[in-house]
N, C-alpha and C positions, 0 to 999 in steps of 0.2 A: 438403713435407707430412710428419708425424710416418709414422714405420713403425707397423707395429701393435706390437712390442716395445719401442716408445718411447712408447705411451699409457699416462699411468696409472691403473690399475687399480684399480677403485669399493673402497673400505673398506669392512670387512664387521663388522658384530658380534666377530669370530673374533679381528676385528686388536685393537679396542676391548679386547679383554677379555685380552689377551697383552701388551697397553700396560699396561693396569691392574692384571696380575698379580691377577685373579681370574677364576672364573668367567664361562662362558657368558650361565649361567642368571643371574647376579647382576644384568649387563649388560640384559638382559630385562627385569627385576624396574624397570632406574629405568627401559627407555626407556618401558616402559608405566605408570609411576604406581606402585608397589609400593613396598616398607619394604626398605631397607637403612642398614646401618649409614653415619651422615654422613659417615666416614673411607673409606668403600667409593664413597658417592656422589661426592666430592670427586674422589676416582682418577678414577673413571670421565669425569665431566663434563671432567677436564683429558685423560685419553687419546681424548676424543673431538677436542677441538680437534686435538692433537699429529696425528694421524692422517688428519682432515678427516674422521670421517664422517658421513654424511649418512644420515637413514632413508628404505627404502624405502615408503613411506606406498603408493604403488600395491600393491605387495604385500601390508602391511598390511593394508590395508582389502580386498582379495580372499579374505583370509583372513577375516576378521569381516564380509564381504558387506556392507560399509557403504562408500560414494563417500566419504563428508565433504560433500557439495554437498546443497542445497536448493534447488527453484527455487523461482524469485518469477514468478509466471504475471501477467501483466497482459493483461487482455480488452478494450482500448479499441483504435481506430484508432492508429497510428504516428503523427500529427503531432500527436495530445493526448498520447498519452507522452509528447514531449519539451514541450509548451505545459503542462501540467496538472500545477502547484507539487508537488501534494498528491500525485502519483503520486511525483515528488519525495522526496517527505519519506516516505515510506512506505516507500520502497527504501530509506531513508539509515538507518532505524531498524531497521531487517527486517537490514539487515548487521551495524549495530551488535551486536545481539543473536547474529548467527551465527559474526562473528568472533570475539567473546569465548569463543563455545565451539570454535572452533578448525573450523569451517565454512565452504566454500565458497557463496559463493551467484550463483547461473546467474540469467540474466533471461531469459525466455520473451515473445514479445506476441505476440498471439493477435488478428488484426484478421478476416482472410477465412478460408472452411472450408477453403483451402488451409493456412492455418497450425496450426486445427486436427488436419487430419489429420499436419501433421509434426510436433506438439509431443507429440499421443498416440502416435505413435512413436517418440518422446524417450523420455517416461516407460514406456512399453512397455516399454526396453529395460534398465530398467533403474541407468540415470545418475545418480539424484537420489535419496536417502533420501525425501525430503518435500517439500511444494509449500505457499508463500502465496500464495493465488487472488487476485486484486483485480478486484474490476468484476464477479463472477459474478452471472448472469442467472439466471432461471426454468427447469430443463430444457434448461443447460447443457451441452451437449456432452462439453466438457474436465472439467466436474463428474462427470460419467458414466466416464469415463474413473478420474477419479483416483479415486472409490469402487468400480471394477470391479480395480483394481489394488491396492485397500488401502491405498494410500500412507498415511501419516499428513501431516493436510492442516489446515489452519487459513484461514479463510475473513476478506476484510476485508469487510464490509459479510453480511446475512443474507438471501441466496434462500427463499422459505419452503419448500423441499424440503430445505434443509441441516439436517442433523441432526449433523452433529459440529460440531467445534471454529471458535468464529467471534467474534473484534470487531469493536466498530463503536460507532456514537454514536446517541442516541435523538434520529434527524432526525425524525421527526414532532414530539415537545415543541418542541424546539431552534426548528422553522418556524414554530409555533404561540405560543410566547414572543416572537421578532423580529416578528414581522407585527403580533401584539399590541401592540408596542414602538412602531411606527409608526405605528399607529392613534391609539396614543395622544398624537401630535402634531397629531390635526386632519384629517387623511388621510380621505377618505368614497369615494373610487374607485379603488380599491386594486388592480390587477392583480398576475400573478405570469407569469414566461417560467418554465415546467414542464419543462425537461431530464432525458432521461435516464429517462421514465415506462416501458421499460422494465426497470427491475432496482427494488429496497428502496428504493434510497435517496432515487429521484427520486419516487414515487407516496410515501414517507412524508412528505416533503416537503411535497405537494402535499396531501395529508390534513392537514396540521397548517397551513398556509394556510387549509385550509377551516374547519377547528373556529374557527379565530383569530375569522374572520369570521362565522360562524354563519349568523343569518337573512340577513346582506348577503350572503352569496355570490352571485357572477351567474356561470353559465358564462362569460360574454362575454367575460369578464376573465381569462381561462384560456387563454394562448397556447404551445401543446405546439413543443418544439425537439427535438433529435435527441440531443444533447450537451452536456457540461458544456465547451461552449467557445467564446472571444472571438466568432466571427462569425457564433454561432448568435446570441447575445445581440444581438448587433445586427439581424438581420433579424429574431429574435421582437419584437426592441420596436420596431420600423419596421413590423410588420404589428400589432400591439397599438394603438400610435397610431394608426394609418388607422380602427382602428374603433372604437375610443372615446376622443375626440377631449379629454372632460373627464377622461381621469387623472392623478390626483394623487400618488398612489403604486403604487411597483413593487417587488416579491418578486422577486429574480432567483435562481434555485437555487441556484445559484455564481457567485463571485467573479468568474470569468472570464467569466459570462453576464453579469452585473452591470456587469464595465468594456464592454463589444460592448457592452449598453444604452445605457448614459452617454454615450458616442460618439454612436449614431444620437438621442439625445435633444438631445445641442449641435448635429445637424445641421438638428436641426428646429426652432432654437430657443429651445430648451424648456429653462430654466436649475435646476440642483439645488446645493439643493434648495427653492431659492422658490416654483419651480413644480412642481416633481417631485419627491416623497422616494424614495430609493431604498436597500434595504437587500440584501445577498447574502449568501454564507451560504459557509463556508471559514476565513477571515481565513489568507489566502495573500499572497503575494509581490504578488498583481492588487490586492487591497485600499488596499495602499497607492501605488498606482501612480494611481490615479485621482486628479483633482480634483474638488471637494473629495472625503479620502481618504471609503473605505467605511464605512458601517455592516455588519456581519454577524455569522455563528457563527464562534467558533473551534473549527477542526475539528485535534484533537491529529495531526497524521498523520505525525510520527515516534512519538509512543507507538501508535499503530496498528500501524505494522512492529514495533517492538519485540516488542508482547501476541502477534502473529502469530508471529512467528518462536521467541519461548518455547515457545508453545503447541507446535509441532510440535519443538521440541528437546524437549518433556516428556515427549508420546509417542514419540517413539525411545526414552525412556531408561524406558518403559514404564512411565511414569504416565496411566493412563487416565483420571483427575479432569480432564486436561487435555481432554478434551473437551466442552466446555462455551462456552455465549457468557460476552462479557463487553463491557460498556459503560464505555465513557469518556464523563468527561464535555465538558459544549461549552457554554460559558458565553455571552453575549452583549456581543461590544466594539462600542463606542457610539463612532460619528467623525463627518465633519462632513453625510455624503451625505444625512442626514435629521431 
């Protein structure tokens, strides 16, 4: 075991700048971004090698009260976290964005009010500059939380209590286009598996089914699931089938409701899309997993994390314009399900 006068001992700014035969202050000026001369920068970047040093970013940032971390707050159960693409790609784009500014990004999932109360003692304490919410519900808990705290916060999807900064995609058209889309193959009993009725995303959904269909609308056709996930979809359309025995077409909210349908649909039978058109809404990883593949939305959800994660780098660097929604768009990809 080394002695403790045989450790060696952290490089400091002091050594850096007695390497480089200049100033303190000079040394300062590159490691924070600042104007020196390229003959001074050159010294300095090679006595940083020569010497190993390394900055202390912890102290840094104690000193400018900034972590460098952002969380990424997800409000869904733990086994759609790891099932649900689209949480996926929303983390994969939300880092892109944080890395590039030189940002840590923490993941938070937020299932039972036990994790509530330990994630609002996370942010309590201080740990995270700023937070992308995903999956935020109506009078929110963690939403309370992160506006009692001031955090600067960017929301995916829009609670209608959220008043700051939030993307998302116009799921009510987007539902209301595809359903449209189907209809217009011949389709006359049209259900929808309703996921997720409650947050934005699942009742816009479910609104823009309905306008689709106008005077046809039947409750009947209206089978409420919990989740945007594989084995809701399968028991929503094993109880959808049981009561309306002549449908022809199915809405499933999601991809992943959409494949759990398609499944309980070959169990009963019921072949798509000859007998069943089926369209879902996403165009994830599940879409093309199915046979035949899916119809649905493409829902951007790496440019999701991206707009998010901007958005709350804008406000740190106090741009308040960033506060503001903003819509991506979500086009319609046409496959063989209908």
């Amino acid at each position: 075991m080394d002695s403790p006068s045989s450790v060696r001992r952290r490089s400091t700014v002091h050594d850096v700048a007695r390497a480089a035969g200049v100033s303190r202050g000079t040394v300062s000026r590159v490691l924070n971004g600042g104007y020196v001369s390229d003959g001074a920068r050159a010294a300095i970047e090679q006595a940083i090698h020569e010497v190993g040093y390394v900055p202390n970013t912890a102290a840094r940032n104690l000193v400018r009260q900034r972590t460098q971390a952002v969380g990424l707050i997800v409000h869904e159960p733990h086994s759609l976290f790891l099932e649900d693409p689209n949480i996926g790609g929303i983390l994969l784009g939300a880092n892109t964005a944080l890395s590039e500014a030189d940002y840590q990004m923490v993941c938070l999932v937020v299932d039972t009010a036990r994790d509530t109360d330990r994630v609002a003692r996370y942010l309590s304490g201080g740990f995270v500059d700023g937070v992308v919410v995903i999956s935020a519900r109506e009078h929110d808990p963690i939403t309370a939380v992160v506006s009692r705290l001031g955090l600067p916060a960017a929301y995916v999807g829009h609670p209608p209590d959220i008043s700051g900064a939030w993307v998302g995609i116009d799921n009510r058209g987007a539902a209301r286009a595809v359903t449209q889309r189907l209809r217009a193959t011949g389709r006359r009993r049209i259900g929808i598996i309703a996921a997720a009725l409650d947050r934005d995303s699942g009742t816009d959904r479910l609104a823009g089914f309905r306008e689709a269909l106008g005077e046809d609308f039947d409750p009947a056709l209206v089978e409420p699931v919990p989740l945007y996930a594989f084995a809701d979809g399968a028991a929503g359309m094993e109880r959808l089938l049981a009561r309306v025995p002549d449908l022809d077409g199915v809405f499933a909210a999601s991809d992943a409701v959409a494949a759990g349908a398609m499944q309980a649909l070959r169990a009963a039978g019921r072949r798509v899309p000859e007998d069943i058109g089926v369209v879902g809404f996403d165009d994830s990883a599940w879409a093309r997993r199915t046979t035949p593949h899916l119809s649905t939305v493409h829902q951007p959800a790496e440019g999701l994390g991206v707009a998010a994660a901007q958005a709350v780098l804008a406000q740190l660097g106090g741009d308040e314009s960033a506060r503001k929604g903003i819509i991506l768009d979500a086009p319609i990809v046409w496959r063989g399900s209908a």
